[in-house]
C-alpha angles and dihedrals in degrees: 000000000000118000113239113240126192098267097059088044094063095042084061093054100043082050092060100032099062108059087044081053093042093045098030117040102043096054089048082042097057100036083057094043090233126146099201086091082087083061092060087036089058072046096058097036083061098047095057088055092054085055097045085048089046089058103030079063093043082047086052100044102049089049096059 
């Protein structure tokens, strides 16, 4: 059983945060008529290159 770090914590989260951020906050953004949801979008957009750089590392690791 491996022991969850933080790392892999926060992979988990920002798996399950973007698609709640790419689906959520446009459509109440938009019902509002408010422009800050490209500011979760810019959120979201970060968050998928913290998850490509999580795994990019595990890729790394387990190859050496």
């Amino acid at each position: 059983m491996s022991i969850l770090t933080y790392r892999k914590i926060m992979f988990y989260l920002d798996i399950a945060l973007v698609p709640f951020i790419v689906v959520f906050f446009p459509i109440a953004a938009h019902t509002t008529g408010n422009k800050v949801y490209y500011l979760y979008l810019g959120i979201a957009v970060a968050a998928i290159f913290r998850i490509v750089s999580y795994l990019r590392k595990e890729r790394a690791n387990k190859s050496s």
